[in-house]
C-alpha positions in Angstrom: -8.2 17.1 8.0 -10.4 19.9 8.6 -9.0 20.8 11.2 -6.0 21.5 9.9 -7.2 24.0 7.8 -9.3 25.3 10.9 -5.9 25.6 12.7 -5.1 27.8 10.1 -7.8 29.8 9.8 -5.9 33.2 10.5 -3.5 33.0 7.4 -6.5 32.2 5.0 -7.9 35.0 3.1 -11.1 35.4 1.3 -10.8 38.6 -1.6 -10.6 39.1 -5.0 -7.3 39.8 -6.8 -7.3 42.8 -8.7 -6.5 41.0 -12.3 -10.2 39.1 -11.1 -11.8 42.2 -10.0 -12.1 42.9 -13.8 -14.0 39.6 -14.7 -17.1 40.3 -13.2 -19.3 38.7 -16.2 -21.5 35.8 -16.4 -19.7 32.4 -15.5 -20.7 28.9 -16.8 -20.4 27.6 -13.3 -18.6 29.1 -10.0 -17.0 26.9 -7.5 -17.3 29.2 -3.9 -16.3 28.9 -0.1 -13.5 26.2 -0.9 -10.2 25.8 0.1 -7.6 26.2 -3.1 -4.9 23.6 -3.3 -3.7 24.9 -6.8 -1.4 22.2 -7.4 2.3 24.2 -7.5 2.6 22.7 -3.7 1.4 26.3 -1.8 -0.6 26.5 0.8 -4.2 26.7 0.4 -6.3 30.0 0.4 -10.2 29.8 0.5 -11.1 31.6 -2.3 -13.8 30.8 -5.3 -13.4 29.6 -8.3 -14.9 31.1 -11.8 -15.3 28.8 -14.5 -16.4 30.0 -18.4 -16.0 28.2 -21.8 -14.1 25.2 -20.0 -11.6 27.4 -18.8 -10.5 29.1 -15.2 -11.9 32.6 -15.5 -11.4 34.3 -12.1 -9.9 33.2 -8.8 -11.3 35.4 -5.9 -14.3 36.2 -4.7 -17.2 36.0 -6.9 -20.1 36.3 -4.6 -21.4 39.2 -6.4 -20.8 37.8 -10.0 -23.2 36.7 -11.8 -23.0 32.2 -12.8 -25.4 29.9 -14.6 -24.5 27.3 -11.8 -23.0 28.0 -8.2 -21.4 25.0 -6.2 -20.9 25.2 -2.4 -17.8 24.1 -1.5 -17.4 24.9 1.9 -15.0 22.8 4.3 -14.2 20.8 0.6 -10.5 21.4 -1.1 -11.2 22.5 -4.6 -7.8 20.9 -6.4 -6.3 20.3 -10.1 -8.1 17.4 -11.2 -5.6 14.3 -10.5 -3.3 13.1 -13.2 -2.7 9.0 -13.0 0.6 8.8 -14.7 0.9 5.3 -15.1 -2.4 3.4 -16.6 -3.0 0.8 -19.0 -6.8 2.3 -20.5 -5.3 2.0 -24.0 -8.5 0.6 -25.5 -11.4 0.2 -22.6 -13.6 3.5 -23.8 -14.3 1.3 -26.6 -16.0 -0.5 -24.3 -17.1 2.0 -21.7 -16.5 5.5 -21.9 -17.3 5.7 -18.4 -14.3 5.2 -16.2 -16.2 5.3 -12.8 -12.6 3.6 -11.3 -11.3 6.8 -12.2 -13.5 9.2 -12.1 -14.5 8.7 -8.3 -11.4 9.4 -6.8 -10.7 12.7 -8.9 -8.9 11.4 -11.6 -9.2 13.6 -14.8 -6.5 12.2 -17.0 -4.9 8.6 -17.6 -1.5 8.4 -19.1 -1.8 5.7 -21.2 0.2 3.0 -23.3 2.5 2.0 -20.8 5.7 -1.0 -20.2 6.3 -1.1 -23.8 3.0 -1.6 -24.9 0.1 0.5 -26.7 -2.6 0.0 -28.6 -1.1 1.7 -31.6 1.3 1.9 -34.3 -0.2 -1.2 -35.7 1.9 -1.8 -39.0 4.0 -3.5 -41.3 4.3 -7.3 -41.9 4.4 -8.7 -38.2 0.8 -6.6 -37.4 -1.2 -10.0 -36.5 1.5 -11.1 -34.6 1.6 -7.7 -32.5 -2.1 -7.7 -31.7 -2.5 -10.8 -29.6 0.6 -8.9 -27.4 -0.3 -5.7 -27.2 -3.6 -3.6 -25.2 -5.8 -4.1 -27.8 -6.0 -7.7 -26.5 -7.8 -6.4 -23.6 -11.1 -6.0 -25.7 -11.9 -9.6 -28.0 -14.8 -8.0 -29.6 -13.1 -4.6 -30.3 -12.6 -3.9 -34.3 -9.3 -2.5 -34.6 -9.7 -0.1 -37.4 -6.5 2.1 -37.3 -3.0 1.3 -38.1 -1.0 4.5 -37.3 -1.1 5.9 -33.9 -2.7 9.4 -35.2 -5.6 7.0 -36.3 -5.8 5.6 -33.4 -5.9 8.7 -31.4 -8.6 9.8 -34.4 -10.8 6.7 -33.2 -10.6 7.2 -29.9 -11.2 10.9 -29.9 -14.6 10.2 -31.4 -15.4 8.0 -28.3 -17.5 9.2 -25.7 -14.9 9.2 -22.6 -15.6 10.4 -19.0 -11.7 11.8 -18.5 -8.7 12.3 -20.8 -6.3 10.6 -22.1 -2.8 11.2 -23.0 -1.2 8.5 -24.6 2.6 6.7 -25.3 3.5 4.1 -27.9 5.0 1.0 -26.4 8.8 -0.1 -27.9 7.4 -3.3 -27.7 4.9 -2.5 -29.9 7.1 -1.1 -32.5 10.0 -3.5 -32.2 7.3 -5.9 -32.7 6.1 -3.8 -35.8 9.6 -3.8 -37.1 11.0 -7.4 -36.3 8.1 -9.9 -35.0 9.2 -11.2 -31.4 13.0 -12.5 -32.3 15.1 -12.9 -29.4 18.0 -11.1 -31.1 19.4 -7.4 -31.6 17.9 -5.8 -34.8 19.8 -5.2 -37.9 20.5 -1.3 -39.2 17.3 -0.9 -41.4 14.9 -2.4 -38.2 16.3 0.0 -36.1 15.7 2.6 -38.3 12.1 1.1 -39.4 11.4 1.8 -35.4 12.9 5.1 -35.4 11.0 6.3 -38.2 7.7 4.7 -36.1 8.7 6.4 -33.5 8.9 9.6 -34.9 5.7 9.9 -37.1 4.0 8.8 -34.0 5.5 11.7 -32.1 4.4 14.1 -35.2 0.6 13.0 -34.9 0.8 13.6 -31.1 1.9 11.2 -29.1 3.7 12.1 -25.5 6.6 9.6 -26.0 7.7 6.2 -25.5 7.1 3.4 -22.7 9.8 0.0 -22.6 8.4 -3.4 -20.7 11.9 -4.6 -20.2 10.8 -8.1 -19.0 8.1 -9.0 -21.4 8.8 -9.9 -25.3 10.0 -8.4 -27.4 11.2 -5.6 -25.4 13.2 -8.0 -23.0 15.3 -8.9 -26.0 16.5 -5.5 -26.9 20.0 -3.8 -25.2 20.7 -0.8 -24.0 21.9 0.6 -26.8 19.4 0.2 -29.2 16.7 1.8 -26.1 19.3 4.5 -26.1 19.0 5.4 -30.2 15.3 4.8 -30.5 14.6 7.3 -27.3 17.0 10.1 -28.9 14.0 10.5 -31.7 11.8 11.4 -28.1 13.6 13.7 -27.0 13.9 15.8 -30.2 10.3 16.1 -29.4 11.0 16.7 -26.0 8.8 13.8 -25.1 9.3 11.1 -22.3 10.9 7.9 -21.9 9.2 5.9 -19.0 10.2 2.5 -18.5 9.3 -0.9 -16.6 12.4 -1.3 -16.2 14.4 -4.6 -17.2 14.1 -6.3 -13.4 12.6 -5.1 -10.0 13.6 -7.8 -7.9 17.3 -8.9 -7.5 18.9 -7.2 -10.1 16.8 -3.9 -8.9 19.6 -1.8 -9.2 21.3 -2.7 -12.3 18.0 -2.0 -13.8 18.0 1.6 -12.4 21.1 2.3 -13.3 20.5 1.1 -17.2 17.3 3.8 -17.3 19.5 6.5 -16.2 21.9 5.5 -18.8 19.4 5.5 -21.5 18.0 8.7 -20.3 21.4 10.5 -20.0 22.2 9.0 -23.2 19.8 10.0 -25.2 19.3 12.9 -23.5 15.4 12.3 -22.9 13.3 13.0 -20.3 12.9 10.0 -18.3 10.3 8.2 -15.8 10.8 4.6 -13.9 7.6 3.0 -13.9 6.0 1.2 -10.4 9.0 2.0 -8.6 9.5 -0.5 -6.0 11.6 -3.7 -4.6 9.8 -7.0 -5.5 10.7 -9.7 -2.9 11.8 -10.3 0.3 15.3 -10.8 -0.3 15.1 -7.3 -2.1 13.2 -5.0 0.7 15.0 -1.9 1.9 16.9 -1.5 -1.8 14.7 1.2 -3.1 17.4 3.5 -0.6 20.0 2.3 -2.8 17.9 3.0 -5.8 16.7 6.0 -4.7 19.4 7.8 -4.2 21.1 6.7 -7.3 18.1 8.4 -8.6 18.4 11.6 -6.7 21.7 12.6 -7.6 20.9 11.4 -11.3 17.8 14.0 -11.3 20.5 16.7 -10.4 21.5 16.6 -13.9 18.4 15.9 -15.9 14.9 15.2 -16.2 14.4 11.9 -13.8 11.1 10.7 -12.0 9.3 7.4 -11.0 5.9 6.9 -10.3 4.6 4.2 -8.1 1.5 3.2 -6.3 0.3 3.4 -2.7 0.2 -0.6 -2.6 2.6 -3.6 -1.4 0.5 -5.7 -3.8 1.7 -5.4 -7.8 -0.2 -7.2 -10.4 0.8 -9.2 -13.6 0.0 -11.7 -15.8 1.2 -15.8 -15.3 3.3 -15.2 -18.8 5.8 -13.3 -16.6 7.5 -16.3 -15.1 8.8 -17.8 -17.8 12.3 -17.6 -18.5 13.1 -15.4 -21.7 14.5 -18.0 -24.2 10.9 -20.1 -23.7 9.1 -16.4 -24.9 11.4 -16.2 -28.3 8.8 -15.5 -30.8 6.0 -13.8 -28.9 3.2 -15.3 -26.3 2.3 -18.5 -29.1 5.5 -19.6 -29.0 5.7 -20.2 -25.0 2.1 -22.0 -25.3 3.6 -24.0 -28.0 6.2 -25.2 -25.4 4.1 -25.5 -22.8 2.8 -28.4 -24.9 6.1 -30.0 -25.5 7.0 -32.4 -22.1 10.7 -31.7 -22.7 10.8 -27.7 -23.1 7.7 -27.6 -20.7 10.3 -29.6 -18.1 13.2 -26.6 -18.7 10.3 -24.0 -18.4 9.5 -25.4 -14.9 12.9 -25.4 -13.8 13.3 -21.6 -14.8 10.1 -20.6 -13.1 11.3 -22.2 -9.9 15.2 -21.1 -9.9 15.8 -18.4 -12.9 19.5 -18.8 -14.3 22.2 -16.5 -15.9 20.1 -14.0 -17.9 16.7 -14.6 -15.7 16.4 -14.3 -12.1 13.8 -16.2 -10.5 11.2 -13.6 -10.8 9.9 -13.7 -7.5 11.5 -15.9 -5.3 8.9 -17.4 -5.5 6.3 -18.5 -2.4 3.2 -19.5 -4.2 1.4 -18.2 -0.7 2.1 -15.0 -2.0 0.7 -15.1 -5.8 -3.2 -14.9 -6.0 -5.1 -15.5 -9.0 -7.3 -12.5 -9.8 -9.0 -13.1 -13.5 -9.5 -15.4 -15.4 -11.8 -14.8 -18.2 -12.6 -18.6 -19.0 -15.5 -20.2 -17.9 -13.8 -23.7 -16.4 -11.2 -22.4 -14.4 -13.1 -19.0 -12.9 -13.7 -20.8 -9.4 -10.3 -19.9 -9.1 -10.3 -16.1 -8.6 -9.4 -14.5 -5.6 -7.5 -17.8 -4.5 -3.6 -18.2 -3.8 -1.5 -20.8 -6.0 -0.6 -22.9 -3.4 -4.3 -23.3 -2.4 -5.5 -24.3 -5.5 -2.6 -26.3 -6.0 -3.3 -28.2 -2.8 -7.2 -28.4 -3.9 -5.9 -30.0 -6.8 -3.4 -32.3 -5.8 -0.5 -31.0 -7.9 2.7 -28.9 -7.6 2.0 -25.3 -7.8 4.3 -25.0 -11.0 2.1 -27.9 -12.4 -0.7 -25.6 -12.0 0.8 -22.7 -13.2 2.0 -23.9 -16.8 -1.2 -25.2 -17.2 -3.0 -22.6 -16.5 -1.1 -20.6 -18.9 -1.8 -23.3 -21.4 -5.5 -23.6 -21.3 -5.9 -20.2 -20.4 -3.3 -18.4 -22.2 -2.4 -14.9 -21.3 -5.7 -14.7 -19.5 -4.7 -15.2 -16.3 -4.1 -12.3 -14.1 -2.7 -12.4 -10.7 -2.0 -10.2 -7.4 1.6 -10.6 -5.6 1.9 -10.1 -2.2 5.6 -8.9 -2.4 6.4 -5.6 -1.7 7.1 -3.8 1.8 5.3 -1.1 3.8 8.0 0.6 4.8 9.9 0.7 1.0 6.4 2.7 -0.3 6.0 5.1 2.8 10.0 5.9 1.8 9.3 6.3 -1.8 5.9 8.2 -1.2 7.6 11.2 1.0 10.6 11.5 -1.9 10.5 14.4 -4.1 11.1 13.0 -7.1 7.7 10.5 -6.9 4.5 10.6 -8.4 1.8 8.4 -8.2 0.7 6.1 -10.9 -2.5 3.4 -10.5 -1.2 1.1 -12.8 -4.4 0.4 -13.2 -7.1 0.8 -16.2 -10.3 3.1 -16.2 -13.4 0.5 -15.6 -17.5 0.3 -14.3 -18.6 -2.2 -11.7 -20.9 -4.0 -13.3 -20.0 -3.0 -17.0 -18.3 -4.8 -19.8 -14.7 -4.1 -18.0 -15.9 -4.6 -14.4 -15.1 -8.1 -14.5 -13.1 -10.8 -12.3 -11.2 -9.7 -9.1 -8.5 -6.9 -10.5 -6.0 -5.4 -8.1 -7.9 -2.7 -6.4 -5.8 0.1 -7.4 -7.4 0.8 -10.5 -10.4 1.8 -8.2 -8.7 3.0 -4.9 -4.8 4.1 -5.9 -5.5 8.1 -5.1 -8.0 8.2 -2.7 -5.5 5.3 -0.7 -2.8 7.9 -1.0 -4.7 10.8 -0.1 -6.8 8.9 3.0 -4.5 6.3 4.1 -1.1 7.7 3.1 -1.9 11.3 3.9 -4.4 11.6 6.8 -3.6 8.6 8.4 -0.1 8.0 7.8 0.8 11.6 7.6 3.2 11.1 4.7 3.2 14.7 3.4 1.4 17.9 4.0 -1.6 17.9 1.8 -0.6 20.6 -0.4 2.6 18.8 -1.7 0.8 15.3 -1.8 -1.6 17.1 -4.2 1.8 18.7 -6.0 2.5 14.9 -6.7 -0.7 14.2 -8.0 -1.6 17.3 -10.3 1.1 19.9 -10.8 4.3 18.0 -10.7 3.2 15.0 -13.8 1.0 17.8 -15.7 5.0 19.6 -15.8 6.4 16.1 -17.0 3.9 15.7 -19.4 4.7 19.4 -20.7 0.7 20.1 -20.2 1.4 23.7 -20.0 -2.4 24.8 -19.3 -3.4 21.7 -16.9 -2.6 20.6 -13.8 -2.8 24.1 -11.4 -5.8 26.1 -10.3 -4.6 29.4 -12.2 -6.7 31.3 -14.5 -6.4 30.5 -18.4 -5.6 27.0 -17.9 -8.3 24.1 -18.7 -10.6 23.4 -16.1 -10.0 19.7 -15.1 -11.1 20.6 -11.3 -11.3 18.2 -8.4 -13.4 18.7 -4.9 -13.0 16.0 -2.3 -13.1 16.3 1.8 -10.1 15.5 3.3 -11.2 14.0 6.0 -13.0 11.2 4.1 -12.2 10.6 1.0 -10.6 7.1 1.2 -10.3 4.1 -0.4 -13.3 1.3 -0.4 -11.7 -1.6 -2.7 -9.5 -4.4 -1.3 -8.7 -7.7 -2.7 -11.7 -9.5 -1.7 -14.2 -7.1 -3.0 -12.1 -5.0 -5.9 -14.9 -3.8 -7.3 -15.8 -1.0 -5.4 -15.9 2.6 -5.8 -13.6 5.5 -3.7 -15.7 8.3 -1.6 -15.2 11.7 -0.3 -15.2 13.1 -3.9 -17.9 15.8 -4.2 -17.2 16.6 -8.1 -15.2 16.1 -10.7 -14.7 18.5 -13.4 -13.8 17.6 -16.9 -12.8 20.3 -19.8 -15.3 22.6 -17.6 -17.9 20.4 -17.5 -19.2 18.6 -14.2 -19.0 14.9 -14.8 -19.6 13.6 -11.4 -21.6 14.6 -9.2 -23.4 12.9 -6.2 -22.0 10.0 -7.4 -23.9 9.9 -10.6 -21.5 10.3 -13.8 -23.3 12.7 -16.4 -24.5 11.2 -19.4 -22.4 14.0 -21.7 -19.1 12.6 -21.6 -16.4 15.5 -22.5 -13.0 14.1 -22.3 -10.2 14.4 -24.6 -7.2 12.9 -26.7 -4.8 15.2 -25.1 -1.5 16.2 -27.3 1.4 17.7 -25.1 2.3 21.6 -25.6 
């Protein structure tokens, strides 16, 4: 990759502009001799960068000014710090403020609170029912101490956190807060009870709202009432990003009811994990897409998705819907009744009317990747079928019991997506890239059991494999994807570019190795090629060391 800026060597130019000819003064730290990718998609220009009071100072050349701290960039790409649009690191800086996963392949902010649920509002009668459902569960030992979501965002702010974080509330999580888990359509004063959470949680700062479309309660809600609780977002002008209500046979359907809701309600809208789960379904996303396309012609429509053809979950997905009426205790209930635990099988293997067998299931294809008690941890990293065989019982056998004993504990990979559907959805304009993953340490309190390797590899995969390799995009507009274009959904008007005045959330990587190191073997391993990594003007990482002064944010959007 360096030489293809050497190739280009003629156009780049190396002098001050005259606006930074005037801000010849002491910077905190000066970034020289890189490459500028400022995130708007340009090309780059070798210039340095001046950096005072957390903030971008001067673009130019500042050899002769005068810096506390000088960085030699040389043959590196000095970039926007990346911007992982699709995370679920609700509650893990409780934990561990660290977020090596993150950090070491340039990622300075995590949008959080995503498919429907967050960690907050946490109110009203149905609270204890919400919290075993929601991403609080991901912590058993974390004291949940706030109830609104500008309390939670007060708690977390006071955590020491390696990157930002800029956080939805999950409809889930306040259709739970207004009506428990009922499988039914709310009456007037629940819906209003979650318009009103909706919009005090949009007062105290949150960026908008997320829908899981396939997990309770959200599955039980219609288009219509999506429609009138998003219309509070977009008097905000926030956004409505959805796991949409199926991504394998009814894949376009799906698509078709977010753009409804988003036209609707007139709100600014993002699909979640874009993609075609199944074989059966391979090749739709250009029937998807392009629904998509000409929808974004007339407003504000996106997807994220990541660089993968492995997507993660949880065993309570496979379920059919009726067996989930009442929230996650309910289906273990079931589980335990021979009768109901008979009709759950037979929905897992063959779906019905309002429940397509999620899947299509080939239990070759669904590996077990944590499971967080002690008994049945021998399992991890191993496909369905093999531990089925192991065991001497039919892989759906194994799978209710699992989620019996284990509960919702059990994550697993799926091996059921497409190379050639991601390297189409990649190269589309109106794509960004979202790990889907959650900010965690090897070796810490959240580095634990074999997670799909995208929460460690997801941007460096896209900007190694997908970019060098593959030759996707031109690096400029892959960094566009990845900095500039979801800092603009996000209305983060001074993040996201290299330009002077905004916040310096700075990234420096070499393109010709920053790449991926975790697969699903050995998940636990962190990306290379990243140099630093620059948070709110401060270097976090460097060398591969994270600084002990941990200067991330609660972001608000503005």
């Amino acid at each position: 990759m360096k030489r293809y800026f050497e190739k280009r060597m003629e156009s780049f130019t190396y002098s001050m502009s005259a606006e930074g000819a005037d801000k010849l003064a002491t910077f905190d730290l000066v970034i020289e001799q890189g490459f500028v990718i400022d995130g708007t998609g340009q090309a780059a220009k070798k210039m340095d960068v001046g950096i005072k009071e957390g903030r971008i100072a001067a673009l130019g050349d500042l050899s002769s000014s005068e810096a506390k701290r000088r960085l030699d960039a040389s043959g590196l790409v000095v970039s926007p710090g990346f911007i992982d649009m699709h995370t679920h690191s609700d509650v893990v800086f409780f934990s561990d403020g660290r977020g090596e996963s993150m950090l070491r392949q340039g990622v300075t902010t995590n949008v959080s609170g995503n498919c429907g649920s967050s960690a907050a509002p946490l109110v009203g009668p149905y609270r204890d029912q919400i919290l075993p459902n929601v991403a609080v569960d991901m912590n058993h030992e974390l004291e949940v101490s706030w109830n609104s979501y500008g309390e939670f965002a007060e708690a977390l702010a006071k955590v020491p956190k390696a990157i930002n974080i800029a956080p939805l509330i999950g409809h889930g999580t306040i259709r739970g807060a207004a009506m428990g888990f009922e499988a039914r359509r709310p009456s007037e004063i629940e819906l209003q009870a979650m318009r009103d959470l909706v919009r005090q949680s949009m007062e105290e700062g949150a960026f908008g709202l997320s829908s899981g479309l396939i997990f309770p309660p959200g599955m039980y809600s219609d288009t219509s009432e999506l429609i009138e609780v998003a219309k509070v977002v977009a008097e905000f002008d926030g956004i409505y990003s959805s796991h949409i209500r199926g991504e394998t046979n009814p894949l376009i359907q799906a698509v078709e009811e977010a753009i409804t809701i988003g036209r609707e309600a007139g709100v600014r809208t993002n699909i979640s994990h874009h993609k075609a789960v199944g074989r059966d379904n391979w090749g739709k996303v250009h029937q998807s897409h392009a629904l998509i396309a000409e929808a974004a012609q007339d407003f504000d429509l996106t997807y994220d998705m990541y660089p993968y053809t492995v997507c993660g979950g949880s065993l309570s997905q496979y379920p059919p819907p009726w067996a989930k009426d009442g929230g996650l205790t309910e289906l273990y209930r079931r589980l335990g009744d021979p009768q109901q635990r008979a009709r759950i099988a037979e929905g897992i293997l063959h779906g019905g009317d309002d429940f397509p067998n999620f899947y299509r299931l080939s239990w070759e294809d669904i590996q077990i990747a944590t499971i967080k008690t002690e008994k049945n941890a021998w399992m991890e990293g191993l496909r369905v079928s093999e531990i089925a065989r192991r065991l001497n019982i039919e892989p759906v056998e194994l799978v209710m019991d699992l989620m019996y004993e284990d509960q919702d504990e059990v994550q697993v990979l799926q091996h059921v997506l497409n190379d050639a559907d991601v390297e189409f959805l990649l190269r589309q304009e109106e794509s960004m890239i979202g790990s889907d993953g959650t900010a965690i340490s090897p070796g810490g309190p959240t580095g634990v059991g074999k997670p799909h390797p995208r929460a460690y590899g997801a941007f460096a995969r896209f900007l190694g494999y997908w970019v060098r390799e593959r030759g996707v995009l031109p690096l400029e507009k892959a960094v566009h994807k990845i900095t500039g274009k979801p800092a603009a959904k996000l209305r983060l008007q001074d993040r996201g570019l290299i330009q002077e005045g905004f916040v310096a959330d700075i990234t420096v990587f070499d393109p010709d190795t920053i790449r991926d190191m975790a697969d699903f073997d050995n998940p636990h391993q962190l990306a290379v090629g990243v140099h630093w990594v620059i948070v709110n003007g401060h270097v976090t990482l460097e060398d591969g060391q994270v600084s002990s002064d941990l200067r991330g944010s609660v972001l608000r959007p503005r």
